[in-house]
GUDRENTOR-948004 format. One record per residue (C-alpha): residue number from 1; residue in three letters; chain; z, y, x. Coordinates in steps of 0.2 Angstrom, whole numbers, plus 5000, padded with zeros to 4 digits. Layout:
N
NUM ALA A Z Y X
...
***
This chain:
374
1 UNK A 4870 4959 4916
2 UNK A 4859 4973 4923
3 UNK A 4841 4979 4914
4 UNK A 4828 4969 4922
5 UNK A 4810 4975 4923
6 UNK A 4798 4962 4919
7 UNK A 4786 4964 4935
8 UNK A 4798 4965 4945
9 UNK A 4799 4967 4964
10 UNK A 4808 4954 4971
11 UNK A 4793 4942 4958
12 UNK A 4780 4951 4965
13 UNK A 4775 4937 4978
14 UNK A 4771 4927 4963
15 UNK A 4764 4939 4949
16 UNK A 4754 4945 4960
17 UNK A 4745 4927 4964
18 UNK A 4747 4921 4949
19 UNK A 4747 4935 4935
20 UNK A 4751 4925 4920
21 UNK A 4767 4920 4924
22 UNK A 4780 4935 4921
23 UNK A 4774 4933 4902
24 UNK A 4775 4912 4902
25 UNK A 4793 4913 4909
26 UNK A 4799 4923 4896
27 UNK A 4802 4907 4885
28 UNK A 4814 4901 4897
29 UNK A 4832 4908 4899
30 UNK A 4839 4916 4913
31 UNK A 4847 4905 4923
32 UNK A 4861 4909 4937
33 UNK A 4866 4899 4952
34 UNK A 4881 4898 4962
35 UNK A 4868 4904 4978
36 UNK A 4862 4919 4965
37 UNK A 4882 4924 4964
38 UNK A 4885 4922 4980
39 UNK A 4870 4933 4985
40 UNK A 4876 4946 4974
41 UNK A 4894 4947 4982
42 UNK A 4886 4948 4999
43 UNK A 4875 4964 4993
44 UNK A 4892 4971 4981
45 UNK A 4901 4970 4997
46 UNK A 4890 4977 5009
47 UNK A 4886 4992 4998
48 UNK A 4905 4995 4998
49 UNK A 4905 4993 5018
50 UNK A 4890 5006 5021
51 UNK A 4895 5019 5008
52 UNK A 4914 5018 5015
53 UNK A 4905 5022 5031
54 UNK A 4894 5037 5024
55 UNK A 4910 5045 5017
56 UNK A 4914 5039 5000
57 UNK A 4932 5033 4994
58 UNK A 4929 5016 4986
59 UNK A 4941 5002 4982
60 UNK A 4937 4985 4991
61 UNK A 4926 4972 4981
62 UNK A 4934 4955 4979
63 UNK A 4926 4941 4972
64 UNK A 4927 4921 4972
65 UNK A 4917 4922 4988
66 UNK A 4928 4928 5000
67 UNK A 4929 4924 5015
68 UNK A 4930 4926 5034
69 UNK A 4908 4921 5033
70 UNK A 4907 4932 5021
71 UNK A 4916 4947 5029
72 UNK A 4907 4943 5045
73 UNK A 4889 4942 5038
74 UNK A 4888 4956 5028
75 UNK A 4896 4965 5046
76 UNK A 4878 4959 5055
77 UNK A 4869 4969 5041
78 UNK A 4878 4983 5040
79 UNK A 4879 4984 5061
80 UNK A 4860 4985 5057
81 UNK A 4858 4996 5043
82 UNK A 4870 5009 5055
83 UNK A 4859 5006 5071
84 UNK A 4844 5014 5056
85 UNK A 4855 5028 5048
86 UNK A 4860 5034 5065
87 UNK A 4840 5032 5073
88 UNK A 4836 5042 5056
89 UNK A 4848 5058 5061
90 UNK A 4843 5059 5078
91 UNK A 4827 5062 5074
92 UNK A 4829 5072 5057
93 UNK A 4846 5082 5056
94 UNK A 4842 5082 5037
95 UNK A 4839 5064 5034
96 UNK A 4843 5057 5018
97 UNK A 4852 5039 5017
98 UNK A 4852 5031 4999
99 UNK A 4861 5016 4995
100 UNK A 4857 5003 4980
101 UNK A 4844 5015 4974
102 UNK A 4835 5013 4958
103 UNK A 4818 5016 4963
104 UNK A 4803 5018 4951
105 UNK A 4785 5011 4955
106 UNK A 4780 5013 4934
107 UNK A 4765 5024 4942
108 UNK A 4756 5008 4948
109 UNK A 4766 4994 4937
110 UNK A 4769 4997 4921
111 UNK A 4786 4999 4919
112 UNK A 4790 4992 4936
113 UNK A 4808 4997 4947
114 UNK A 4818 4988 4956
115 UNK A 4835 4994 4968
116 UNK A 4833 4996 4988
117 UNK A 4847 4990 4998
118 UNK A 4846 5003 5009
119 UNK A 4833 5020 5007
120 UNK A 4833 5031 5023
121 UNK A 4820 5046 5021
122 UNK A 4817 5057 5036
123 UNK A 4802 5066 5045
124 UNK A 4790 5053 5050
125 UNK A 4798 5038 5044
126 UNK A 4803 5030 5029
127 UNK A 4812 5016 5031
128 UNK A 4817 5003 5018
129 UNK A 4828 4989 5023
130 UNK A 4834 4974 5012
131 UNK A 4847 4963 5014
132 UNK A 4841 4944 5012
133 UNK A 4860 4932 5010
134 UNK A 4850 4917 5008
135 UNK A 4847 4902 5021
136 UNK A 4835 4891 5014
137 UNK A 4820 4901 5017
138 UNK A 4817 4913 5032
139 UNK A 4810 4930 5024
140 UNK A 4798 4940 5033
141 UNK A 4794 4960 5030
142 UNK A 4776 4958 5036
143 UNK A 4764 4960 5021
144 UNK A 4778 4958 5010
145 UNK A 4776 4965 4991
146 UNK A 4793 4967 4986
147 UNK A 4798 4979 4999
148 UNK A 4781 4987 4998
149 UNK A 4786 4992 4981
150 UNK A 4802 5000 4985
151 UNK A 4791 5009 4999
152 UNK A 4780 5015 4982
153 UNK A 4798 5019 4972
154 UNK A 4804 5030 4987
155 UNK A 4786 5040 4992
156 UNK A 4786 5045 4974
157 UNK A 4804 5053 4976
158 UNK A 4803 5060 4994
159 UNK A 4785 5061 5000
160 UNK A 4785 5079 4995
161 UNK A 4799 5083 5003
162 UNK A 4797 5074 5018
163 UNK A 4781 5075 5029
164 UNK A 4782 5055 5030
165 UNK A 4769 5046 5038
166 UNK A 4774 5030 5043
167 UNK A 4783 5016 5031
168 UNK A 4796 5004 5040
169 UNK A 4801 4989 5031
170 UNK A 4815 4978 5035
171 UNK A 4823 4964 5031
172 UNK A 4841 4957 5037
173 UNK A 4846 4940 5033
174 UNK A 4860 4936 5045
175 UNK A 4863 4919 5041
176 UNK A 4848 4913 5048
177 UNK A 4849 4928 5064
178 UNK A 4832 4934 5056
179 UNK A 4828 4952 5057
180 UNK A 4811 4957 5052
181 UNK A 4803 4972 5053
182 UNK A 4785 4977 5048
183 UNK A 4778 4994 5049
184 UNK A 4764 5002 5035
185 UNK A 4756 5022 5035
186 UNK A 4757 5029 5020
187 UNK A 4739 5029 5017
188 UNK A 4737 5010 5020
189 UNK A 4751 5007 5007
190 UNK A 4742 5018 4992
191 UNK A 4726 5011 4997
192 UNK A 4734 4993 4993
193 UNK A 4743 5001 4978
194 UNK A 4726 5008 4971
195 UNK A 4714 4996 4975
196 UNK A 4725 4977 4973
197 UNK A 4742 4980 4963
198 UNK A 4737 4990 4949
199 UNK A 4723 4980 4944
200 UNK A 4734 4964 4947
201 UNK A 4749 4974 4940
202 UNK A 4739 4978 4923
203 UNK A 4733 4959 4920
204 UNK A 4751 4951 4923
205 UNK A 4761 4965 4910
206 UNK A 4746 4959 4897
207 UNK A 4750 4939 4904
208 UNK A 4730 4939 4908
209 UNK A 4722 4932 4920
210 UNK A 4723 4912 4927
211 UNK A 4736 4903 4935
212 UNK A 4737 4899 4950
213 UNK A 4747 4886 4958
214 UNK A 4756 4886 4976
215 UNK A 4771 4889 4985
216 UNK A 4774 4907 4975
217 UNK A 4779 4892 4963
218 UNK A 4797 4888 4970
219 UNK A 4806 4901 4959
220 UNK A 4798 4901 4944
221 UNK A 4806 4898 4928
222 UNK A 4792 4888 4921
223 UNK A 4787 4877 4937
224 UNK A 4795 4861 4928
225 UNK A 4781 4860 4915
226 UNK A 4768 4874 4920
227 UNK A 4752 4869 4917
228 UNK A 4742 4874 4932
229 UNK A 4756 4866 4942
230 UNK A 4754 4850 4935
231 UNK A 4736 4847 4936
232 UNK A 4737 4851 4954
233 UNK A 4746 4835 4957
234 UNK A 4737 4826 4943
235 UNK A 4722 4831 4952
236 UNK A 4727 4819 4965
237 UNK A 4737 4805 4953
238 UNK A 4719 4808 4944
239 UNK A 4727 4810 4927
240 UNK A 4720 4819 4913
241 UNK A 4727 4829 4898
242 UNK A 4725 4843 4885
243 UNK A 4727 4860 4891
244 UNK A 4740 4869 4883
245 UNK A 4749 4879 4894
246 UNK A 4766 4869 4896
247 UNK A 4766 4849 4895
248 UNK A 4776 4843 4880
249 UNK A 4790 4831 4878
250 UNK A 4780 4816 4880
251 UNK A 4767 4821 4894
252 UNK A 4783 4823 4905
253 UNK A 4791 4806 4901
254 UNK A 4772 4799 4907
255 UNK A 4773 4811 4920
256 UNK A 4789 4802 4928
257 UNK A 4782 4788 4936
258 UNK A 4768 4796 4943
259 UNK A 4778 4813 4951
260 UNK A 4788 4799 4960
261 UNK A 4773 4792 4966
262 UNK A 4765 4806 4971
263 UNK A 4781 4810 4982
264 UNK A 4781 4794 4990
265 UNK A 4764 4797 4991
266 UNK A 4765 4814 5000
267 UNK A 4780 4806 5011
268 UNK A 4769 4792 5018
269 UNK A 4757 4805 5021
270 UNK A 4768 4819 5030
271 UNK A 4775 4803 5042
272 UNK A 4757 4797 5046
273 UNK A 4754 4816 5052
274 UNK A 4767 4817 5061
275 UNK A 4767 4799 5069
276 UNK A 4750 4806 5075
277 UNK A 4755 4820 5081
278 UNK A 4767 4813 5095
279 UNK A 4759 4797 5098
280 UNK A 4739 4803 5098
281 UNK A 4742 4819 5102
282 UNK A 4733 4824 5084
283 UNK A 4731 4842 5081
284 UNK A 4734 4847 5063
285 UNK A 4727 4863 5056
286 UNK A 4738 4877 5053
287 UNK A 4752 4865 5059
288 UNK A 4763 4862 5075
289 UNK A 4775 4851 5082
290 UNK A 4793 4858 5085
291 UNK A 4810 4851 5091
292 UNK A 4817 4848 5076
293 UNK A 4838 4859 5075
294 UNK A 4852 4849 5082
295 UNK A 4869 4850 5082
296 UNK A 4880 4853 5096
297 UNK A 4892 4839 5100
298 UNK A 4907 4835 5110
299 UNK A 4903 4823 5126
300 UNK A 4919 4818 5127
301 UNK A 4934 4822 5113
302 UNK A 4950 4815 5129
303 UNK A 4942 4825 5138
304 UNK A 4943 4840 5127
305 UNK A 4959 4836 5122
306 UNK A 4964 4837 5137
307 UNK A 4955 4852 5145
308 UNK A 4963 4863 5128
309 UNK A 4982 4855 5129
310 UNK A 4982 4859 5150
311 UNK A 4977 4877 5145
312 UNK A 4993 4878 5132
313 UNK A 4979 4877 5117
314 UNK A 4987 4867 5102
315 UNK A 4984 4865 5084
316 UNK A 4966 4857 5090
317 UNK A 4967 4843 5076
318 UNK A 4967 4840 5056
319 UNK A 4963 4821 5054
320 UNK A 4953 4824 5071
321 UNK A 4948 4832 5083
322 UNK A 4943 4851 5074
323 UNK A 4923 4856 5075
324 UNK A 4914 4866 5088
325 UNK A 4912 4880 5077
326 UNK A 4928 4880 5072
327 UNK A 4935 4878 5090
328 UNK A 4922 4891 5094
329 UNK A 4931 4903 5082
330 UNK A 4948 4899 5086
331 UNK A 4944 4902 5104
332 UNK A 4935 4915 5105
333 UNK A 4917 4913 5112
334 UNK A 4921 4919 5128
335 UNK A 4937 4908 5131
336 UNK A 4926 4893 5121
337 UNK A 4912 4896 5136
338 UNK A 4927 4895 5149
339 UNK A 4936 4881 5146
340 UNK A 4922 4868 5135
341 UNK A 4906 4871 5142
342 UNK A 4904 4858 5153
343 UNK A 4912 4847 5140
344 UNK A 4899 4853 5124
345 UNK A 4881 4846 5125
346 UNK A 4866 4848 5111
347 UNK A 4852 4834 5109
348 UNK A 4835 4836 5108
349 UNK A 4830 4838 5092
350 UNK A 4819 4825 5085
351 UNK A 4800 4829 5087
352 UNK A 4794 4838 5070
353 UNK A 4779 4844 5062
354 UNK A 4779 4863 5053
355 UNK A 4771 4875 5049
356 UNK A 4763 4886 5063
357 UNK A 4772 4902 5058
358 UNK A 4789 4893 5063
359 UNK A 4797 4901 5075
360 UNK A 4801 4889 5086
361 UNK A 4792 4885 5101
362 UNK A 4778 4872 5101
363 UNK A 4781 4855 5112
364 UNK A 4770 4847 5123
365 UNK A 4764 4830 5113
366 UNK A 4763 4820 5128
367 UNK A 4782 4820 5131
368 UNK A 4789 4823 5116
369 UNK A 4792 4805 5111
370 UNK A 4798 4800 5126
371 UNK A 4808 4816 5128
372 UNK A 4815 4812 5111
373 UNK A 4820 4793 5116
374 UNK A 4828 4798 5132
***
């Protein structure tokens, strides 16, 4: 396993909200998942791809995540990080392209690095672009600490060498079609460097400073029994207990019956919202009302069948009829669009309520449930 610094970039999000917490999880053990392995045979194989297309001679990387998703993925980002490299060299013949680079930030965070995906330096702009494999949660550039750092790790290499005036921060994650991009001077990131995350950065090495619960929460090794966590749901179940900072053994057996009921409780309450929302036309703040995803469908399978078997198409079943995405890929997308896009349809989502920095298009409450059951 790789050296890990202990405020590191991809935890800033939540050290720097909650600057105890880097100290705290260091009772716990790291722990791996199958989605962390699978992320890092997406980055090993896409650091293969982009330095094979920079010149280097490189055997193939093979791990237990093959696969024709995985090959065609990692192609989206690295499509991306070439459309960069070659934006870069148009405009700096002496552009410099780095790939998984260490970059050291230690002059604001103690001891802080972390490894850029992808590090182009040129006149201008400096452009930092990360590869994101999950799908779970849709990652923005915008403000975003981690690759803020990276922007501090490269200035520190280049900005001497580079008259670099403009930060460009990117991030790719092609499972979700999300490409983010966010743009910083250089002056406005040394100002935040100077004035927030070295103060911040100093509190969290020492494990000072109070905890702070929220959504920075997800991925902390110590969310199960944090404190601070706790009594922002026991703030609601109105429970009370002493105030060291993890709940012992026995606290979380007491604690059972009373997480459940605060998530039936929050259940109850998320349905009430939304209920309001479509059928009162209720305006929730900081939230909207969405069409939830759908997936597309066949109208009729004979039909299909029948359509695919005219055009000399076999090998269309397994115990059915295969999936659309499956057809799709078998097909081709423009051979799929010929021959089955009268025959493919995709519902209306059901009417949902998110957060207003989804995406997705708002609906009109007034139709949305009757959209919904026609």
């Amino acid at each position: 396993m790789g050296e890990h610094a202990t405020l590191s970039a991809s935890s800033a999000y939540r050290w720097l909200k909650c600057t105890p917490a880097p100290r705290l999880e260091q009772q716990f053990q790291e722990q791996s998942s199958v989605f962390a392995e699978e992320g890092t045979a997406a980055h090993t194989l896409s650091e293969y791809k982009l330095k094979t297309y920079l010149g280097q001679t490189l055997n193939r990387p093979e791990s237990d995540f093959d696969s024709e998703e995985l090959d065609t993925y990692t192609d989206s980002y690295v499509n991306y990080a070439k459309e960069l490299i070659a934006e870069a060299r148009n405009r700096c013949k002496d552009s410099i392209i780095l790939v998984e680079q260490r970059l050291d930030f230690s002059k604001y965070v103690p001891s802080g690095f972390g490894t850029g995906d992808l590090v182009i330096v040129s006149d201008e702009i400096l452009d930092i672009c990360d590869l994101k494999y999950g799908k779970g949660v849709e990652v923005s550039a915008e403000n975003n600490p981690q690759m803020k750092l990276y922007a501090l790790g490269a200035l520190g290499l280049f900005d001497s060498l580079y008259d670099i005036k403009t930060i460009r921060m990117s991030i790719c994650q092609p499972r979700l079609e999300n490409i983010s991009v966010s743009e910083i001077t250089v002056g406005k990131l040394i100002e935040w460097a100077e004035t927030e995350l070295k103060e911040k950065a100093n509190l969290a090495i020492k494990g000072e400073g109070d905890f702070q619960a929220g959504e920075h929460c997800r991925f902390c090794k110590a969310r199960h029994t944090c404190r601070a966590r706790a009594d922002s749901f026991l703030e609601i179940a109105k429970c009370d207990f002493k105030l060291p900072s993890l709940l012992t053994d026995d606290e979380i057996a007491s604690l059972l019956e009373k997480t459940n009921q605060i998530s039936n409780w929050a259940a109850d309450v998320w349905a009430y919202a939304t209920d309001m929302a479509i059928t009162q036309n209720k305006s929730w703040t900081g939230y909207k009302l969405v069409e939830s995803r759908s997936n597309r469908k066949y109208i009729n399978e004979e039909s299909v069948s029948k359509t695919l078997t005219d055009a000399g198409i076999v090998d269309i079943y397994k115990q059915s009829l295969i999936g659309i995405s499956e057809m799709e890929r078998k097909l081709g997308k423009k051979k799929f669009s010929e021959l089955l896009s009268a025959l493919i349809e995709k519902p209306l989502g059901k009417p949902t309520l998110v957060k207003d920095s989804d995406k997705r298009s708002e609906i009109k409450t007034n139709t949305a449930e009757a959209d919904f059951k026609k």
